[in-house]
C-alpha positions as CSV (number, residue, x, y, z in Angstrom):
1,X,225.3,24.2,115.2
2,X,227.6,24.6,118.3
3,X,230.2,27.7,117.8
4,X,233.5,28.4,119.2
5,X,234.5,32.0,119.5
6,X,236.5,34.3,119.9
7,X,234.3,37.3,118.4
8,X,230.7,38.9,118.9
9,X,227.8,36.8,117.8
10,X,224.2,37.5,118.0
11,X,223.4,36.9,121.8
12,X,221.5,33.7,123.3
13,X,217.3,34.5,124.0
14,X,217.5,33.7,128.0
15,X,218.5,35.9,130.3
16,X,218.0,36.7,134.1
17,X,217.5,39.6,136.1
18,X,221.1,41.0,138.1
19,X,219.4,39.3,141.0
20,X,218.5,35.7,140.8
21,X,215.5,34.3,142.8
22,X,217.5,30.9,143.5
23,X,221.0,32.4,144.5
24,X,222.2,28.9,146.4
25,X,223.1,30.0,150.2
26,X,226.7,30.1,151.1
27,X,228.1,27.6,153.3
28,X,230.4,29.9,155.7
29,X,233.8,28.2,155.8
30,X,235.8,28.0,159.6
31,X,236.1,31.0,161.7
32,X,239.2,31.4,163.1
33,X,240.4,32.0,167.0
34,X,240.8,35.6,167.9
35,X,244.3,35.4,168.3
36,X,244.8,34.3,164.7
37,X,242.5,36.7,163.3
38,X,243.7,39.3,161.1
39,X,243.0,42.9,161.9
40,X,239.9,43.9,159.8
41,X,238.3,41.0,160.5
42,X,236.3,40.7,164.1
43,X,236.1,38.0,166.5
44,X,233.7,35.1,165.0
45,X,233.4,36.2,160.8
46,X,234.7,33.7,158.7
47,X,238.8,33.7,157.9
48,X,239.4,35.1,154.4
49,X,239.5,31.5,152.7
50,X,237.3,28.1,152.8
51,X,239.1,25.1,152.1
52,X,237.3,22.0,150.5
53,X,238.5,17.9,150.2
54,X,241.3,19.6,152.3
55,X,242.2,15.8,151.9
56,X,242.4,15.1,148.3
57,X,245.5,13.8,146.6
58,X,244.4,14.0,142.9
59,X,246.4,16.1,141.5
60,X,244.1,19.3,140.6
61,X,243.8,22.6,142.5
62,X,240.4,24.3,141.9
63,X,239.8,28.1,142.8
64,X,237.2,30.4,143.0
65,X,238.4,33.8,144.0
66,X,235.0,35.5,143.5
67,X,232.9,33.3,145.5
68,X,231.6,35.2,147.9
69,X,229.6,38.8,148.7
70,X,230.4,38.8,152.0
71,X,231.5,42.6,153.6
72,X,233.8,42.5,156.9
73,X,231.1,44.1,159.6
74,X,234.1,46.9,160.1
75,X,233.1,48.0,156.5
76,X,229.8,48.3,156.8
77,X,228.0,47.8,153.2
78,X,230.8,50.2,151.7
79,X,228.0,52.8,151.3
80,X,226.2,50.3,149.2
81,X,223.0,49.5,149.1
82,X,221.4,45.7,149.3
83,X,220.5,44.9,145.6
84,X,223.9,46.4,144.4
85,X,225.6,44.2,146.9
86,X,223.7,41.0,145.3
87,X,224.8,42.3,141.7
88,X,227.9,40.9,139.4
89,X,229.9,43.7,141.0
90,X,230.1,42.4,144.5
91,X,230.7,38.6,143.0
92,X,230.4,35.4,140.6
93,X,227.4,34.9,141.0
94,X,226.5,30.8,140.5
95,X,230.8,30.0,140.7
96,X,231.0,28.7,144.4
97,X,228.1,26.8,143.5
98,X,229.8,25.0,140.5
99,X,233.2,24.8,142.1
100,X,231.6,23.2,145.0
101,X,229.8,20.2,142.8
102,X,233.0,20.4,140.5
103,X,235.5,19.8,143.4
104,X,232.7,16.8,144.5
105,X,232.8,15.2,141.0
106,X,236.2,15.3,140.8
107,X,237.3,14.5,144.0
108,X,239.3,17.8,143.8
109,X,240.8,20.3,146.5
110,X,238.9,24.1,146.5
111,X,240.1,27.0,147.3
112,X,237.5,30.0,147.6
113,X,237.7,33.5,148.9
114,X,235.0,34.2,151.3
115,X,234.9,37.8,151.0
116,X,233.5,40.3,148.2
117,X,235.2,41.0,145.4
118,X,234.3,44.7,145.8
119,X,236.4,44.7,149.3
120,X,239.9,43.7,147.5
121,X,239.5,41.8,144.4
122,X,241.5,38.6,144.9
123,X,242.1,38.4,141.1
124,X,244.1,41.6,140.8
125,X,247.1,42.7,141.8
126,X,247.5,44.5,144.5
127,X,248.0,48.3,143.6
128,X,245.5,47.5,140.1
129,X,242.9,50.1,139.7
130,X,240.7,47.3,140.1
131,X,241.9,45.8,142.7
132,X,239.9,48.0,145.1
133,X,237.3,49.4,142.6
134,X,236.1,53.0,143.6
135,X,233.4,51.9,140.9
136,X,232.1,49.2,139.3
137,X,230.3,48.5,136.3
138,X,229.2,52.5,136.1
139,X,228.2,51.7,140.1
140,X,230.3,54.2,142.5
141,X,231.3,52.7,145.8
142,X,231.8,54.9,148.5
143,X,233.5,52.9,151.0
144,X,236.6,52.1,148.3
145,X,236.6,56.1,147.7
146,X,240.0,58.1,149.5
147,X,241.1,55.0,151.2
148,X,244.6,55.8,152.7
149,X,247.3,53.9,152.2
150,X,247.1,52.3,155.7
151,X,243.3,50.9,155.0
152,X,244.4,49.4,151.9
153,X,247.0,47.6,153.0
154,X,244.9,46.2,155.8
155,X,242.8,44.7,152.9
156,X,245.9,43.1,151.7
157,X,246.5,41.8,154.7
158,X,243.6,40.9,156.4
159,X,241.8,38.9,152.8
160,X,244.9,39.0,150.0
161,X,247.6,37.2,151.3
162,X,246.4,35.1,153.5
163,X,244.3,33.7,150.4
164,X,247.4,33.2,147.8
165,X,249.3,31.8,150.6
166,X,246.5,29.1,150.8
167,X,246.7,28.3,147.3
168,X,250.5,28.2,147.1
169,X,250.3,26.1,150.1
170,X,247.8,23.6,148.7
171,X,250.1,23.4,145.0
172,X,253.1,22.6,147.1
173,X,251.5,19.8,149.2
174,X,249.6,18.5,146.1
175,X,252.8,18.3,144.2
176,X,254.5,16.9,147.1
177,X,252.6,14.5,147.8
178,X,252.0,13.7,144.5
179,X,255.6,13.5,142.4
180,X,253.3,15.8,139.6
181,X,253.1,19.1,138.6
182,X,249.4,19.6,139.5
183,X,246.7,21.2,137.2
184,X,245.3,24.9,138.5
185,X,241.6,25.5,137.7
186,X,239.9,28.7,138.1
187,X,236.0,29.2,138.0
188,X,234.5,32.5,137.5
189,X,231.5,33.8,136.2
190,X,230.1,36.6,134.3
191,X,227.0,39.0,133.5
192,X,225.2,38.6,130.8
193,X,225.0,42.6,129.4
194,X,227.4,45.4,131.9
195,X,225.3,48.5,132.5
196,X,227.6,50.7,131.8
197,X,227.6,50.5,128.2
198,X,227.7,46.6,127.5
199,X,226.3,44.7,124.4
200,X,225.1,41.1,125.2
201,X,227.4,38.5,125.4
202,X,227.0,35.8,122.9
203,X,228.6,33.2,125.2
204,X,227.5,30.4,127.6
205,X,231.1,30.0,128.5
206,X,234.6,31.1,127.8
207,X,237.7,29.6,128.3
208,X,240.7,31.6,129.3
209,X,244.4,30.8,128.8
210,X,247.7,32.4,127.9
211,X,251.0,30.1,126.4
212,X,250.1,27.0,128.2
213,X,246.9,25.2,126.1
214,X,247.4,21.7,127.4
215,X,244.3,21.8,129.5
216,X,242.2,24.8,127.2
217,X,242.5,23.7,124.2
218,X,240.9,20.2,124.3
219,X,238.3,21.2,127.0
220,X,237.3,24.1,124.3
221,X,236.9,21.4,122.0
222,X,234.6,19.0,123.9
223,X,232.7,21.9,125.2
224,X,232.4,22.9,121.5
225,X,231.3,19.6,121.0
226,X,227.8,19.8,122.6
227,X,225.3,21.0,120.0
228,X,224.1,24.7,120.4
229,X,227.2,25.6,122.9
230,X,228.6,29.0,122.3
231,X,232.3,28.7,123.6
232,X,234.4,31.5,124.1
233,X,237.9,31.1,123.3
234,X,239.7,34.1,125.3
235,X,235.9,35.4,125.8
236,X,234.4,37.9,127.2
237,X,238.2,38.2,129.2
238,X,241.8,37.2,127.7
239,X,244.1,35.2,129.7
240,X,246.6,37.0,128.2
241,X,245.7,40.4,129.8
242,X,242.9,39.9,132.5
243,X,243.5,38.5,136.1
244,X,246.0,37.6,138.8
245,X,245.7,34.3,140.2
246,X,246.4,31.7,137.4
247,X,249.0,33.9,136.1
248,X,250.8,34.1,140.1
249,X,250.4,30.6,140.7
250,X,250.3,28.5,137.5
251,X,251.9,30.5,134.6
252,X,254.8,31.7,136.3
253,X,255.7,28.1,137.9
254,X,254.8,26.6,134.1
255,X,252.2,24.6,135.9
256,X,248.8,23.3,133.5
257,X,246.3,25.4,133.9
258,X,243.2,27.1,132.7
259,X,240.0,29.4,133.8
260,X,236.4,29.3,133.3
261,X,234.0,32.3,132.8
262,X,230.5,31.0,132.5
263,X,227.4,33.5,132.0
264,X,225.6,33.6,135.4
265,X,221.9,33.3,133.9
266,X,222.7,29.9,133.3
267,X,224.3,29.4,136.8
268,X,222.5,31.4,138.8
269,X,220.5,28.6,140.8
270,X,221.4,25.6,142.5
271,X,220.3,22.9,139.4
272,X,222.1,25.4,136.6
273,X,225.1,25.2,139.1
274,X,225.2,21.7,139.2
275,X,224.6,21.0,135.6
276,X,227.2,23.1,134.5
277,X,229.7,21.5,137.2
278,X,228.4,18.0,135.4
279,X,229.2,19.2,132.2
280,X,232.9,20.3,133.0
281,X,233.3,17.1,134.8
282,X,232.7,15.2,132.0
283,X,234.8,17.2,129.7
284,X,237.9,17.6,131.8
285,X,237.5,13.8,132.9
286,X,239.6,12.6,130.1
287,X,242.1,15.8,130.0
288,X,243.1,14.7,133.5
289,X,243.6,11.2,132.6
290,X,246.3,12.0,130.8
291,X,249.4,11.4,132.7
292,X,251.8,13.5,130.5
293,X,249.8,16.0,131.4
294,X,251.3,16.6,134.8
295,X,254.4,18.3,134.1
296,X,256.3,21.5,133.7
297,X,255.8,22.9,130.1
298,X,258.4,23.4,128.5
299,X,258.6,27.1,128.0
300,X,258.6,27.9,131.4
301,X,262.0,25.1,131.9
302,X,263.6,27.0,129.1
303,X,263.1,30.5,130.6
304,X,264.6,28.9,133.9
305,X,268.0,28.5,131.9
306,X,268.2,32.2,130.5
């Protein structure tokens, strides 16, 4: 029987080692011309963002802030070594992977981050305690240790903002070009058990949200649909409490929107990846036929007028 929930049940048999054997190669987006190149970053490393159907029109903005576990060279590792670096700590493992085949079947714009989570975590606000973690799932990281104030704000600088400016550029044109209030989707990923004191997670995948339900609530309900799927609702993270981005660039602007978490086992190579992106496809396909979908809600027009 398939279960929707939003507490602890006894945890799904498969699981995967922190390091999967098929992790799908990363396509490294554009490097930018020296001149435009910000600080941290050195002549010929990818900019802090890759772009994908920079052309689209529909109406729907896909993310994936966690995409990559790339380290600028002037970092080093960050006193890390290798197999921490291809751990959950350093990024969603399996989400550029499904946002890629996502933004393919729905002939979507992507945003990703191209730079490790562990170097300044595009989903927290800046100043966060974990927004530049100086450890990680029980996992100390020396190169975040002592930074002074002047290396953190090159962070910010070099990876932060140029990224939100990227997705507040690509809402504006898509609403622009559009006449809609476009749809913000957000695809992350997570482990299966955290070392540092964890129980298993029951979950394939979660679904976060806050107020705004018009896109989580039915896709919680076809994903429910599918026989033996254990949906999360607000699981393992809350929309309510957890993350940055949605909240910046959807929530505040009253925009539909939602987020995915789904357990990395199942994502972890390239078929999982693309079966999962298939399987959010088909349930979003008729949330975003809805044309009265594409609006302001209403809550957000209200708090305007206080």
């Amino acid at each position: 029987m398939t279960t929707l929930s939003s507490a602890r049940a006894a945890a799904p048999a498969s699981a995967t080692p922190e390091t999967p054997p098929e992790t799908p190669p990363e396509t490294p987006p554009e490097t930018l011309p020296g001149a435009d190149r910000p600080a941290l970053l050195d002549r010929g490393e990818p900019g802090p963002f890759e772009v994908l159907n920079p052309d689209a029109t529909r109406p729907v903005l896909l993310i994936c802030d966690h995409a990559s576990r790339r380290i600028p060279r002037a970092l080093g590792s960050l006193g890390l070594d290798n197999a921490d670096l291809h751990r959950h700590i350093a990024w969603d493992i399996g989400a550029a992977a499904v946002t890629r085949h996502l933004a393919h079947r729905l002939g979507a714009c992507a945003v990703l981050g191209t730079y490790s989570r562990l170097v300044i975590d595009l989903n927290r606000a800046p100043g966060a305690p974990e927004s530049i973690p100086p450890v990680s799932d029980g996992t100390p990281v020396p190169g975040n240790t002592d930074l002074a104030e002047a290396d953190e704000d090159a962070r910010i600088a070099a990876l932060f903002e140029p990224y939100h400016a990227e997705v507040t550029r690509r809402l504006h044109h898509l609403w622009r070009i559009s006449g809609q209030a476009p749809v913000l989707f957000s695809v992350h990923s997570f482990t299966p058990t955290m070392r540092d004191g964890g129980q298993p997670r029951p979950w394939h995948v979660g679904v976060l949200w806050d107020r705004d339900g018009r896109v989580a609530e039915p896709l919680m309900a076809r994903l429910a649909a599918e026989d033996g799927l254990v949906v999360g609702d607000n699981e393992p993270y809350s929309g309510w409490v957890v993350g940055y981005s949605v909240a910046a660039h959807a929530g505040s602007a009253g925009l539909p929107r939602a987020a995915v978490e789904i357990r990395q086992d199942l994502i972890a190579g390239d078929a999982g990846a693309a079966a999962w992106a298939g399987r959010l496809a088909e349930a979003l396909d008729g949330i975003l036929a809805d044309p009265a979908l594409y609006t302001v809600e209403p809550a957000a027009l209200s708090d305007g007028q206080e």
